[in-house]
N, C-alpha and C positions, 0 to 999 in steps of 0.2 A: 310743709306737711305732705307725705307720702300718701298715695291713696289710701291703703291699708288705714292706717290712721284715720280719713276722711270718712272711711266709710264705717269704720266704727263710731266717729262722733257721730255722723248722722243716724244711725243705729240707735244711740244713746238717746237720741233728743227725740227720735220718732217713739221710742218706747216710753220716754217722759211726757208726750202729747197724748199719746194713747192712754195711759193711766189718769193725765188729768181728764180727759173727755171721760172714762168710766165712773169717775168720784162728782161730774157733773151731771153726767145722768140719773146715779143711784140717788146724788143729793135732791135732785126733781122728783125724782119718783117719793121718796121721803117726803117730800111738801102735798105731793099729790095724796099721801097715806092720811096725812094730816088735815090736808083741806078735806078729804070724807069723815075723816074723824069729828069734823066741826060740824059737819051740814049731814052728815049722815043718819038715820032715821034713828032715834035714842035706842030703840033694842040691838042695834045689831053693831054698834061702833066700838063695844070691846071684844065682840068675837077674838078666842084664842089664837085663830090663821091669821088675823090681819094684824095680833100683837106681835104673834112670833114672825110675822114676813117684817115687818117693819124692826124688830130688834136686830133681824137677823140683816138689813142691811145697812143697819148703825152698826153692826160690828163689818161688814166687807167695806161700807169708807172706811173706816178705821184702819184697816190690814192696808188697803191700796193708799189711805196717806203713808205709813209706814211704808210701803214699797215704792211710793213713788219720792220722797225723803232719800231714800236709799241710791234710787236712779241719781238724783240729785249729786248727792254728796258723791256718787261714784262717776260723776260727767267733772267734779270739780278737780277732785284727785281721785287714780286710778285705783289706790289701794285699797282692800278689801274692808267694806266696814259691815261687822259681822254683827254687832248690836243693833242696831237695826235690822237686821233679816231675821235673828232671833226674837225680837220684838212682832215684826207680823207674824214669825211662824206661831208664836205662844197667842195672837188673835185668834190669828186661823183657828185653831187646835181649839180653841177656846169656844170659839163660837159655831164651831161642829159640834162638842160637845154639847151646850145650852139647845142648840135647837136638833139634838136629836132626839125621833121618836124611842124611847126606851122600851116601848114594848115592841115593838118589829124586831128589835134587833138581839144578836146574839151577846151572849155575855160575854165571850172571849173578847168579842170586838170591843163592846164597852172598857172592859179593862186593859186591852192593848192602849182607847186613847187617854183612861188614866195614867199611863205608865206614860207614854210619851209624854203628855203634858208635865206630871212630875218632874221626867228628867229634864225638858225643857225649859222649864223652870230654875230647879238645880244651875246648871248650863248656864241661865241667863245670870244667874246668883252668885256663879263663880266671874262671870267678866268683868260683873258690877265691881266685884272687891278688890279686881286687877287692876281694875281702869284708875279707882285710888290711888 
């Protein structure tokens, strides 16, 4: 193996360590959401911030297993696997969506990430039919 090479796999596998360490903290921080949800004083435990902070990083493990899947399968063989990257992007995309404030924002923007997520959609819809 040539450096080059080396110093790509290590590359690889630093960026596969770093994703699993962010999917273990966010999954900690989710137990800690949870442990105050149990012991937390009954009026205040479904406060809206603390549904939407905690959905909101059940949806970013989600995007970072899908990204780090991806690391994965791309340390085993080099070639490009793009179902997966379209899978966290339509997370991603997804879960900006859900936890945006609709009233701060503009409507352009709202419908620019209707459109994205459509097409991305679309997009994933067509590889699904190819991959058959």
């Amino acid at each position: 193996m040539d450096l080059g090479k080396k110093i790509i796999y290590i590359f690889k596998i630093t960026v596969a360590v770093i994703l699993s360490l962010l999917v273990f903290m966010i999954l900690f921080k989710l137990v800690y959401y949870i442990f105050n949800l149990l012991y937390a004083n009954p009026l205040e435990r479904f406060e809206p911030i603390n549904v939407k902070n905690m959905l909101g990083d059940i949806l970013l493990v989600f995007v970072l297993i899908e990204l780090l899947r991806t690391v994965y399968i791309y340390v085993a063989n080099p070639d490009v696997y793009l179902n997966a990257l379209v899978e966290a992007a339509l997370v991603a995309v997804l879960r900006k969506i859900i936890l945006v404030e609709v009233e701060k924002l503009d409507p352009l923007y709202m419908l620019s990430l209707a459109v994205l997520f459509v097409c991305m959609s679309l997009l994933y819809l067509k590889m699904q039919k190819q991959d058959q």
